[in-house]
Every structure is written in C-alpha cells, then in structure tokens.
FIPA-705339 format. One record per residue (C-alpha): residue in three letters; x, y, z; chain; residue number from 1. Coordinates in steps of 0.001 Angstrom, whole numbers, m for minus. Each point is the difference from the previous one (the first is absolute). Layout:
N
@type->Ala	X->X	Y->Y	Z->Z	mol->A	seq->NUM .
...
//
This chain:
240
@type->Unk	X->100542	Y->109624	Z->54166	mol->A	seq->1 .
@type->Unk	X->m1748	Y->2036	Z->m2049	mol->A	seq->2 .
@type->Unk	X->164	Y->4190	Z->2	mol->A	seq->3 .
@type->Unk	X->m2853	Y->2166	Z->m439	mol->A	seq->4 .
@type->Unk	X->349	Y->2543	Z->m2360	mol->A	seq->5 .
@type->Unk	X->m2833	Y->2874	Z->1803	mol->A	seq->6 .
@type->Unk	X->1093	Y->3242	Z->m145	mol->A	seq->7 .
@type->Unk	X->2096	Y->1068	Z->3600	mol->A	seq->8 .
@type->Unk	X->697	Y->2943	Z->1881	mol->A	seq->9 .
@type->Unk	X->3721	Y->372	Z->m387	mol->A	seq->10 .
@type->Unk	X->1691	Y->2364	Z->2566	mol->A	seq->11 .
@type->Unk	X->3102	Y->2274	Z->m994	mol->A	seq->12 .
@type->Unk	X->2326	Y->1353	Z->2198	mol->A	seq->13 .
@type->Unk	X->1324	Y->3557	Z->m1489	mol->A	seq->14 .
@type->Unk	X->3705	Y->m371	Z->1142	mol->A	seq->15 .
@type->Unk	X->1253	Y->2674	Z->m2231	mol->A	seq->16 .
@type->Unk	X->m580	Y->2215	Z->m3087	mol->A	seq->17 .
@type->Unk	X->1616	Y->m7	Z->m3356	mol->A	seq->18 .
@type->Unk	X->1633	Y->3125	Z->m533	mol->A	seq->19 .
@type->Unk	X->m2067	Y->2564	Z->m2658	mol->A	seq->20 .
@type->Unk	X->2000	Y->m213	Z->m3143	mol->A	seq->21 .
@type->Unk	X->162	Y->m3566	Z->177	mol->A	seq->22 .
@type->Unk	X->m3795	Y->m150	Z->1149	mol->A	seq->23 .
@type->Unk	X->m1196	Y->1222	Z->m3298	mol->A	seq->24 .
@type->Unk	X->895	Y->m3273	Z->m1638	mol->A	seq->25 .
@type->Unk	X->m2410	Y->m2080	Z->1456	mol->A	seq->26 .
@type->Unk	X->m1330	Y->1524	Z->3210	mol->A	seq->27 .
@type->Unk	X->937	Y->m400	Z->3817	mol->A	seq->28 .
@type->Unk	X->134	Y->m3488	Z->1865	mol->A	seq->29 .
@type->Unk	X->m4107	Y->m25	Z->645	mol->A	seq->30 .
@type->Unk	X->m567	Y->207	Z->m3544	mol->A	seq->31 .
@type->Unk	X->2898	Y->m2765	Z->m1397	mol->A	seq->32 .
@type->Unk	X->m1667	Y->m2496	Z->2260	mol->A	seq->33 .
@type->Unk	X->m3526	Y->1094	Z->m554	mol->A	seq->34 .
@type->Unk	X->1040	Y->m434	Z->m4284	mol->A	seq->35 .
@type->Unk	X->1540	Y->m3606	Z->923	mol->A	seq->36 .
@type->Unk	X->m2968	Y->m1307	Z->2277	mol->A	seq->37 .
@type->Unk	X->m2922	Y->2427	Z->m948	mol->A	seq->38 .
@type->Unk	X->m780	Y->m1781	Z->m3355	mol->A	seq->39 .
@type->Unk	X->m1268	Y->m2798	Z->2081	mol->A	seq->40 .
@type->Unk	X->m2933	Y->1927	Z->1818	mol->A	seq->41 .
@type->Unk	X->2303	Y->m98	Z->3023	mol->A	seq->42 .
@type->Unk	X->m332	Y->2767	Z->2085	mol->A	seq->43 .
@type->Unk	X->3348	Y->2234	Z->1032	mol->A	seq->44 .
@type->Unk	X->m424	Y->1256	Z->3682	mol->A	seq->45 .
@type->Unk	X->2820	Y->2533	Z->152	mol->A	seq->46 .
@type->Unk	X->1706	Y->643	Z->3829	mol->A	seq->47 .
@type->Unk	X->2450	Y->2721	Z->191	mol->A	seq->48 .
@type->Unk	X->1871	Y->m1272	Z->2869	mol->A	seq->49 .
@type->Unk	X->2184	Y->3310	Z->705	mol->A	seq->50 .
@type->Unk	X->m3218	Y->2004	Z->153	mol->A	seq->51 .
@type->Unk	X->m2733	Y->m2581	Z->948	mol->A	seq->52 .
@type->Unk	X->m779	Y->m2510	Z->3086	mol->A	seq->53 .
@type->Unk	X->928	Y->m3243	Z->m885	mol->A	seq->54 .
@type->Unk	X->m3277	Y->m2013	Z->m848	mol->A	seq->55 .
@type->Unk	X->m1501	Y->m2599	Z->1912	mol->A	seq->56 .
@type->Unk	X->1202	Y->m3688	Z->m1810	mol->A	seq->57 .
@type->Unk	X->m3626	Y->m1073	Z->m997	mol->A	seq->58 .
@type->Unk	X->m792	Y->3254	Z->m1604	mol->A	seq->59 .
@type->Unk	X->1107	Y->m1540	Z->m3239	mol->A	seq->60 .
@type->Unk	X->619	Y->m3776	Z->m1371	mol->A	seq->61 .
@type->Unk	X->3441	Y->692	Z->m361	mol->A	seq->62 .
@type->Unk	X->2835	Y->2399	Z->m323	mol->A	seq->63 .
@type->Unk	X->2868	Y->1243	Z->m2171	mol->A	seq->64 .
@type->Unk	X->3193	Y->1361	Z->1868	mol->A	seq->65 .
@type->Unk	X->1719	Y->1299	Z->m3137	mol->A	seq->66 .
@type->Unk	X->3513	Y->2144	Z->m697	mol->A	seq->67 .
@type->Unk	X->1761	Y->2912	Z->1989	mol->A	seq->68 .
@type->Unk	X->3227	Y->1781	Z->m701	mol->A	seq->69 .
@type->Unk	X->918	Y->m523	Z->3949	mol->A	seq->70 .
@type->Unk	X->1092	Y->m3160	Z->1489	mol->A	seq->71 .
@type->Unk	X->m1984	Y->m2100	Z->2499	mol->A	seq->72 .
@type->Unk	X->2515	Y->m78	Z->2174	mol->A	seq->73 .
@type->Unk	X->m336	Y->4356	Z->551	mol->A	seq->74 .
@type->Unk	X->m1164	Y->1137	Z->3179	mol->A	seq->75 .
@type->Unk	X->m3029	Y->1924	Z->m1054	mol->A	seq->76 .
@type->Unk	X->m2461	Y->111	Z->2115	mol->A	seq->77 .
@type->Unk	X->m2885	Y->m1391	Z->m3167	mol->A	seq->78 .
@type->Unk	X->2418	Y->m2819	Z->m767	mol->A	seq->79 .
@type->Unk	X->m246	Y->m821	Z->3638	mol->A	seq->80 .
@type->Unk	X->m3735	Y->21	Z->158	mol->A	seq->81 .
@type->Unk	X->110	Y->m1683	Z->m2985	mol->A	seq->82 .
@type->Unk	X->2160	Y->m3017	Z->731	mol->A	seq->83 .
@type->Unk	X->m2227	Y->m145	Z->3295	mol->A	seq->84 .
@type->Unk	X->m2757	Y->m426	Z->m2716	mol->A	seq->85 .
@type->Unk	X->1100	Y->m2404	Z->m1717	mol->A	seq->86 .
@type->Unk	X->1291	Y->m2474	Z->2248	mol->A	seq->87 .
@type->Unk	X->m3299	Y->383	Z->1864	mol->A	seq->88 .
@type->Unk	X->m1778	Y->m994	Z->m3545	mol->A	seq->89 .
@type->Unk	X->2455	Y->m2852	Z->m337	mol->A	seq->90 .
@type->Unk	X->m712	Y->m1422	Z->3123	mol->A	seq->91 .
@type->Unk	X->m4111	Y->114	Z->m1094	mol->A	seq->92 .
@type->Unk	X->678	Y->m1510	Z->m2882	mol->A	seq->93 .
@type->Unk	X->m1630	Y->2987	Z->m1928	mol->A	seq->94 .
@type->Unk	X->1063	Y->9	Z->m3897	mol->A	seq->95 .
@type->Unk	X->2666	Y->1683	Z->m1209	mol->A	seq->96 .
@type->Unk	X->2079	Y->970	Z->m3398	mol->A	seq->97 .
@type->Unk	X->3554	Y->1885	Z->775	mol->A	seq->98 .
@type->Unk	X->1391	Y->1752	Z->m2520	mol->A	seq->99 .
@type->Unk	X->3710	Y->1383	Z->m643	mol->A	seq->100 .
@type->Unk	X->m13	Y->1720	Z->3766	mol->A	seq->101 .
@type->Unk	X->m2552	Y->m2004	Z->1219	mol->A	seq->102 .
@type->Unk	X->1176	Y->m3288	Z->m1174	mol->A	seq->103 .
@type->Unk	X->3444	Y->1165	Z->2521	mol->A	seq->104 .
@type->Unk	X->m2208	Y->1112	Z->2844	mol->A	seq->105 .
@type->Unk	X->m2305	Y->m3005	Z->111	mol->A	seq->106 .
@type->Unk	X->3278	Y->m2371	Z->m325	mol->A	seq->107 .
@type->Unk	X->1938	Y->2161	Z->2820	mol->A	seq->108 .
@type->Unk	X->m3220	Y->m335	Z->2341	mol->A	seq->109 .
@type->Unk	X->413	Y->m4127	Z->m377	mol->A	seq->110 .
@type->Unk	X->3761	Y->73	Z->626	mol->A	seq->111 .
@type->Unk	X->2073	Y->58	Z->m2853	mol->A	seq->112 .
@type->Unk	X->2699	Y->2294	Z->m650	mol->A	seq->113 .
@type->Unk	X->m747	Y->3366	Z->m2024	mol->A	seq->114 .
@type->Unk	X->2896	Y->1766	Z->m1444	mol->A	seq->115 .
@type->Unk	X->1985	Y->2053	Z->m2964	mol->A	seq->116 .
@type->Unk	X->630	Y->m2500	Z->m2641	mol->A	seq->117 .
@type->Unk	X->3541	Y->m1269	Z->m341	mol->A	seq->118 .
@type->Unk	X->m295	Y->1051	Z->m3948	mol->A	seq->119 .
@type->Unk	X->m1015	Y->3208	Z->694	mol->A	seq->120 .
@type->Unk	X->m3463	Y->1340	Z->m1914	mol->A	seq->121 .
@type->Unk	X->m2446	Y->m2434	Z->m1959	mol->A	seq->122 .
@type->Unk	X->m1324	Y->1673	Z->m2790	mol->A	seq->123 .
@type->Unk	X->m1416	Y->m772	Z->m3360	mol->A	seq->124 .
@type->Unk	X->m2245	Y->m3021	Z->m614	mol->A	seq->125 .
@type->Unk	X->1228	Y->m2874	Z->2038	mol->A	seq->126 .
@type->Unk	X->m921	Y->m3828	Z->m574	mol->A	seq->127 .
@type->Unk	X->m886	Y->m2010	Z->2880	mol->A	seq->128 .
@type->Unk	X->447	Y->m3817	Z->138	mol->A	seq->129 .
@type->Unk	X->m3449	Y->m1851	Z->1732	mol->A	seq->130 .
@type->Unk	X->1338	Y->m2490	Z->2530	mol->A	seq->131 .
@type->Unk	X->m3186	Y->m261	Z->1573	mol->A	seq->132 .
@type->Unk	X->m3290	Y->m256	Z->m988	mol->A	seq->133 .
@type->Unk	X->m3089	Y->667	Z->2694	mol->A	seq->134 .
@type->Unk	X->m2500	Y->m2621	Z->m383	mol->A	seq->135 .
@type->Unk	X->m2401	Y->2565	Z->m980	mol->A	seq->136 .
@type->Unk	X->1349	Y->971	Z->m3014	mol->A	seq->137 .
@type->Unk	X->1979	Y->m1906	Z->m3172	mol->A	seq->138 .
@type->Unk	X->3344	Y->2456	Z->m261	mol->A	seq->139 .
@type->Unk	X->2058	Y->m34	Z->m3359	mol->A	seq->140 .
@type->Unk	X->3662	Y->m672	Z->479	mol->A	seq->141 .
@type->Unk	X->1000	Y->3766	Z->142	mol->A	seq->142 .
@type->Unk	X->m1333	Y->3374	Z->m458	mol->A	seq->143 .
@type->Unk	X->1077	Y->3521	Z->m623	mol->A	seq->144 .
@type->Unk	X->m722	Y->3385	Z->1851	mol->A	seq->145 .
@type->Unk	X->1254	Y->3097	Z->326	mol->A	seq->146 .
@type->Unk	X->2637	Y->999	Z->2970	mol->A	seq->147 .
@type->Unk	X->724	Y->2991	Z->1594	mol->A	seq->148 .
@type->Unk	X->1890	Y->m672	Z->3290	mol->A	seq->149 .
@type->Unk	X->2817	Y->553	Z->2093	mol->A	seq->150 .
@type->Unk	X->m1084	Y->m1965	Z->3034	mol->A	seq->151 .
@type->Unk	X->m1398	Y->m3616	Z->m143	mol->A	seq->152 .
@type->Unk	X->m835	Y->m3012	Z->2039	mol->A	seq->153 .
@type->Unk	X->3482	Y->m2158	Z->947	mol->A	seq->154 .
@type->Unk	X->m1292	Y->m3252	Z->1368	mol->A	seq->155 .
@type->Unk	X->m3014	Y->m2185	Z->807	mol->A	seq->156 .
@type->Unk	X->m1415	Y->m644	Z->3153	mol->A	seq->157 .
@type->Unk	X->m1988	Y->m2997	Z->1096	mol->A	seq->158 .
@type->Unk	X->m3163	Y->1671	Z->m374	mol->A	seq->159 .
@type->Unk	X->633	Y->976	Z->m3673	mol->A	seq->160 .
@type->Unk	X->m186	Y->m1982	Z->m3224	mol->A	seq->161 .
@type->Unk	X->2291	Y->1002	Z->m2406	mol->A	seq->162 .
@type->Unk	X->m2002	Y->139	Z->m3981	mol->A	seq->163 .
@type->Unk	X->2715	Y->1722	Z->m1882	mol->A	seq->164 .
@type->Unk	X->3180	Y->851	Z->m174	mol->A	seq->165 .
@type->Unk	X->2605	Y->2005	Z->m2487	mol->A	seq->166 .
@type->Unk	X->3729	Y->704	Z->m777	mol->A	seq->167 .
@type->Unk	X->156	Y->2812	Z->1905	mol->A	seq->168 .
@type->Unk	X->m2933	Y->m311	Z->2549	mol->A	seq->169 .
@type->Unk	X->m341	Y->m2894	Z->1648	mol->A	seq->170 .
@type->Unk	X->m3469	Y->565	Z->1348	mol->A	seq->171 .
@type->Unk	X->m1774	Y->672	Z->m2782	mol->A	seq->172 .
@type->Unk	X->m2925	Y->m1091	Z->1760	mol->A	seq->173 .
@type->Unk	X->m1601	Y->m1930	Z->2424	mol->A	seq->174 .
@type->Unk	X->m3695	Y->m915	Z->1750	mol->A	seq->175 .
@type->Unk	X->m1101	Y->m974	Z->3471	mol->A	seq->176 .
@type->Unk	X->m2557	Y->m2309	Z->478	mol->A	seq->177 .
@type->Unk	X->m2693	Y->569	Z->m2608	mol->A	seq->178 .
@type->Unk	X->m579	Y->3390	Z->590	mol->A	seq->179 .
@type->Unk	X->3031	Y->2196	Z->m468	mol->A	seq->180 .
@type->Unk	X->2339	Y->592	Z->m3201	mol->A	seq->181 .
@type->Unk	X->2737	Y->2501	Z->m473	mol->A	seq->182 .
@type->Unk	X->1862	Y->1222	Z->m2655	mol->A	seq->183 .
@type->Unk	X->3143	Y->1794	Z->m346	mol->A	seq->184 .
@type->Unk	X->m1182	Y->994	Z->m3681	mol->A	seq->185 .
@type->Unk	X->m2129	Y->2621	Z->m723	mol->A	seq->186 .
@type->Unk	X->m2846	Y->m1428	Z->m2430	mol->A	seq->187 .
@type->Unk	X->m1963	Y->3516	Z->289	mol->A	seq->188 .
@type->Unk	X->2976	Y->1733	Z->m2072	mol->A	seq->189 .
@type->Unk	X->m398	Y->238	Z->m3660	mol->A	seq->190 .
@type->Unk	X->3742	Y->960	Z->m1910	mol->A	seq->191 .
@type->Unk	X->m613	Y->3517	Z->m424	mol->A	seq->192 .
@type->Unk	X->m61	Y->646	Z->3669	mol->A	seq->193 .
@type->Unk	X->2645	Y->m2252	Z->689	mol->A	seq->194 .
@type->Unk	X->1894	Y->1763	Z->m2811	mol->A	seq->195 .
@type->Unk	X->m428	Y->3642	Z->999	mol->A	seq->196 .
@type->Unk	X->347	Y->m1382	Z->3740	mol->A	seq->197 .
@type->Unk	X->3912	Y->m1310	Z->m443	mol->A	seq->198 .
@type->Unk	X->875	Y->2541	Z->m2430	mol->A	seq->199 .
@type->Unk	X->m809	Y->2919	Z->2860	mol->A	seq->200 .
@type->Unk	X->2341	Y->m2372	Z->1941	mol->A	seq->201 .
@type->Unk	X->3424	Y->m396	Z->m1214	mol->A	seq->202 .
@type->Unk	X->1979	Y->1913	Z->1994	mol->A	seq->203 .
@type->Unk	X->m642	Y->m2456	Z->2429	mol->A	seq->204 .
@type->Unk	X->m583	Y->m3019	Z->m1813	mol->A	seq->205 .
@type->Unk	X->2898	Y->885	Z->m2441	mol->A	seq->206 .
@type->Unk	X->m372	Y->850	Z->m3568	mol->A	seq->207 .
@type->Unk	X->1148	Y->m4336	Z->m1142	mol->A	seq->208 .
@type->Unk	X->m2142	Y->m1544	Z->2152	mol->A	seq->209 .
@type->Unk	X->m3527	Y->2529	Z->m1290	mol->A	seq->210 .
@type->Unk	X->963	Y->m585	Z->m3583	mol->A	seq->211 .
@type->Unk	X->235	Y->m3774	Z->275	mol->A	seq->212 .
@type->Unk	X->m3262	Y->m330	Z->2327	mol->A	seq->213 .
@type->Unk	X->m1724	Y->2529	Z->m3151	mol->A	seq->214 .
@type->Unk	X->783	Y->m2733	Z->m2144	mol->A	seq->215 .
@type->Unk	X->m1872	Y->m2709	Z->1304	mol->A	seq->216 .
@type->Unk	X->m2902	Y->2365	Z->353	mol->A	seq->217 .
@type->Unk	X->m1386	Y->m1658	Z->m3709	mol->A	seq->218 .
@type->Unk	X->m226	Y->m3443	Z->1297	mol->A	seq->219 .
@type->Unk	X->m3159	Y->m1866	Z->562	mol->A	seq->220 .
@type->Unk	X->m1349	Y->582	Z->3633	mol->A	seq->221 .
@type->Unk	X->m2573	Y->m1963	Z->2139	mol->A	seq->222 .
@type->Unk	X->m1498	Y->2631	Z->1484	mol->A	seq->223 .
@type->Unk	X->m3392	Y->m919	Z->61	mol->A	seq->224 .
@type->Unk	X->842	Y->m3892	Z->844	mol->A	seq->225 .
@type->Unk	X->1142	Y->896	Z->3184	mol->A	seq->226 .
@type->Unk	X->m2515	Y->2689	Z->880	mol->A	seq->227 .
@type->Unk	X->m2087	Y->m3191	Z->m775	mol->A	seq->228 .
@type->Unk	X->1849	Y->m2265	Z->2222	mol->A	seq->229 .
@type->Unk	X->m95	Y->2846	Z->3171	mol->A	seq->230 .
@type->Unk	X->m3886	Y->356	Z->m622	mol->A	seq->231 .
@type->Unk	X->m198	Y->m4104	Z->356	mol->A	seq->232 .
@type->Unk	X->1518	Y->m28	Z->2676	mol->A	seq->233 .
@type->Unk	X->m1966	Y->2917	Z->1650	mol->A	seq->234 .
@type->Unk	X->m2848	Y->m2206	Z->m1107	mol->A	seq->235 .
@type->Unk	X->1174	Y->m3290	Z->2178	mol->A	seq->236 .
@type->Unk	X->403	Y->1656	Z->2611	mol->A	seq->237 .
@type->Unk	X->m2767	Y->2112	Z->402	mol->A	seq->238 .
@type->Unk	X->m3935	Y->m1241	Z->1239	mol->A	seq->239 .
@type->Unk	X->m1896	Y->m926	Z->m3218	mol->A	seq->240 .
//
C-alpha cells in the first residue's frame, strides 16, 4: 500500500521538561521533536498535559507520547488521565508514536509487563536488532538510538508486534496494527544532550556505567530513519 507523504498535524503530549542547564543544548521536548519532524512541513501541536485538558483524538492526525523522568506505573493523577487517554485512542484506532515513556505507557495499557530493568540503567547509544518488519515499511537489519532509561517494557502481549529488540532491552520496539509504533529510544536526542544529561547523573547511574555510555556517544545514529518510520506509520493510519 502506498503512503502519502502530505504534510500532517502531529500532536505532542508535554509529559515533562528538560531541566535549564541541560535545556540550553538543544531546547525543551516541544522543540527536539519540532527539529526532527518540522523539516518536513509537519506541523507540531504542543499539549502540556500537567497544565492543559487533554485534546479531543481527531484534533490532530496523530500523536507523540514522548519521555518523562517518572514511571507509568506512578499514581499521579495526569498519568491517570493519561493512560485513560490512551487506551481510549487505542481502542479508536487513532495513530500513535510512543516514545521512551510513552512507548511503556502505551505497552502497559495493552497488557504487558512494565518494570525496572534487570540490568539496571540503559544509557549511551544502543543497537537494536529488526525482527520484524511492518508491511508498510522495508526495515534494515538493525539500528541505533540513543537510551536513557531505567524502566522498560518486559514482555509482549497478544496485541503487540514486537520490531526490535536489544542486549539489554528486549522491547526495543513494537507496532499495533498499522497505526501505532513505539520506541524505547529516543531519536529526538542529539549527543550533546544525552552527554550533559548522564554526566548530571552519576551519582545515581554510577560514575562506570556514564563513562562507558559517553563513549558510544560518537557512533553513527539513525535518528532521522526512525522519526521517518513513526511519521509512516502516522501516515497509514491516519484518513488520507
């Protein structure tokens, strides 16, 4: 089937804010995605979802549920509403691309298990292995991306299809249907970010694990593949 490459209305769900100093690199969450989708002439429709309503699901073509520093499995009461969202957007089919955070809460709202990973934190730039590939698109065998986790999704339900998987993370990623893709990745972080991001963090990461995740911050990333592969899928699953 072929895609349709119009310009969409892409939704973004503000979960959280990157903290100043680290902000200064380059910019908060609203404007990594809107540098990583923008260059398309896709629109970025920002939703701060601690301050705002939650939209309606048709306001947009699709949505982004990107990263947070909490879990999905917190009681807050916007992670509540949120999770009410989003299985309520799962069950219309609407079009969605989870990232980091929301790749976990879309997975936890189908039934698979969310948790701490065994390892501890993922960190650095992390390769995934394909073992899937949608119909809709024509995956290479593996990619790389950059990880910043301590959470991450710990098994498959039926509903889900796994598309990648890694050393340390076994859900890399996964789709449902032809209209929702998650990541555990983050493909809107560039390596100074990342960088500046783990370095800030070693008294809880530990000082071994930082310096060995800063080192793979020089290899080749596929950033903008993926961002590619999320906005196809938006595409297939939204009306033409």
């Amino acid at each position: 089937m072929s895609v349709s490459h119009r310009p969409v209305r892409l939704g973004l769900l503000i979960l959280d804010s990157i903290d100043l100093p680290h902000r200064a690199i380059a910019g908060d969450y609203e404007q990594l995605f809107r540098n990583l989708f923008e260059v398309g002439g896709h629109e970025i429709v920002p939703v701060d979802v601690k301050r705002q309503t939650l939209p309606a699901h048709d306001e947009c073509d699709g949505w982004i549920i990107p990263g947070s520093r909490q879990s999905v499995v917190d009681d807050d009461i916007w992670i509540s509403q949120l999770r009410t969202w989003t299985r309520q957007a799962l069950e219309a089919q609407v079009p969605l691309a989870g990232v980091c955070f929301g790749h976990q809460l879309i997975a936890a709202e189908l039934g698979a298990q969310v948790g701490p990973a065994p390892g501890g934190w993922n960190i650095g730039v992390i390769d995934y292995e394909v073992t899937d590939s949608p119909p809709w698109l024509n995956l290479p065998g593996r990619y790389s991306l950059i990880a910043s986790h301590q959470d991450q999704v710990l098994t498959v339900s039926s509903d889900m299809e796994l598309m990648a998987t890694a050393a340390t993370c076994p859900v890399g990623a996964f789709t449902v249907g032809s209209n929702v893709m998650c990541v555990q990745g983050h493909p809107e972080f560039v390596p100074a970010l990342a960088a500046s991001l783990y370095k800030s963090r070693i008294e809880r990461i530990g000082l071994d694990a930082v310096e060995k995740a800063l080192a793979t911050l020089e290899q080749q990333l596929d950033r903008h593949d993926v961002a590619h592969w999320l906005l196809q899928t938006i595409y297939q699953g939204s009306p033409a």
